[in-house]
N, C-alpha and C positions, 0 to 999 in steps of 0.2 A: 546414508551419509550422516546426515541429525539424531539417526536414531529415533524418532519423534513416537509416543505411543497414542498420540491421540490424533484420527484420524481428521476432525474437524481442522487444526490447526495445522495442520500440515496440508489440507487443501486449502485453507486459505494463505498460506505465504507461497503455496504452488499460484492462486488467483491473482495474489499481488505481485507477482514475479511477469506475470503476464501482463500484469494493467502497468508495470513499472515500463518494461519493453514498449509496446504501443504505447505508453508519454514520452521514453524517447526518443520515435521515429518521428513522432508527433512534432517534438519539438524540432528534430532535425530539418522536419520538411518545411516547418512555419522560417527558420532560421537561413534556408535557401532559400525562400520562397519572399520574402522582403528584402533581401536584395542587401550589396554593401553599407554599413554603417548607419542601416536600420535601428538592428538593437545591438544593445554594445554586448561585448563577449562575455563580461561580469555578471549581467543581466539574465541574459544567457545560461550560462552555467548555474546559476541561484534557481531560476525556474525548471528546471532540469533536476538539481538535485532535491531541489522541494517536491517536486511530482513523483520523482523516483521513490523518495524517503517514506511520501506519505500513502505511497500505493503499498509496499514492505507493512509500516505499522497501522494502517487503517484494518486492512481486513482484522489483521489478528487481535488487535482490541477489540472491535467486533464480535470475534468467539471469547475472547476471554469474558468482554462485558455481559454476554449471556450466558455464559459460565457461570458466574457469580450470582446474578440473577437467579437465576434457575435454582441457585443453590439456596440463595436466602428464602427463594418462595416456598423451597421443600422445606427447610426447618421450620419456619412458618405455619404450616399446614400442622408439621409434627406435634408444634405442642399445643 
């Protein structure tokens, strides 16, 4: 579907898709779980898409960050 040729990055937004899904059961059960007019629904929704967002772009900065790494250490060595 992405087409993606690099397997590293493609398992990690597979990882973040998964850690995205359990933050938001997570948050659903914490959000019935305190009961009405706990936390406001604003509130709510911001920590949900904050967790969501940063499960998606965490892992894969991640690979990209040792991507680069990796890279700069081989040229490094090169000359």
């Amino acid at each position: 579907m992405l087409q993606m040729k690099d397997e590293r990055t493609e398992s990690a937004l597979c990882i973040g898709v998964i850690v995205a899904l359990l933050w938001g059961i997570g948050m659903m059960v914490r959000g019935f779980s305190l009961g009405p007019l706990a936390i406001s629904w604003e509130e709510w929704f911001l920590q949900l898409m904050g967790g969501v967002a940063s499960a998606l772009i965490l892992p894969w900065l991640l690979v990209r960050g040792s991507d680069w790494v990796s890279h700069r250490l081989e040229t490094a060595r090169q000359r």
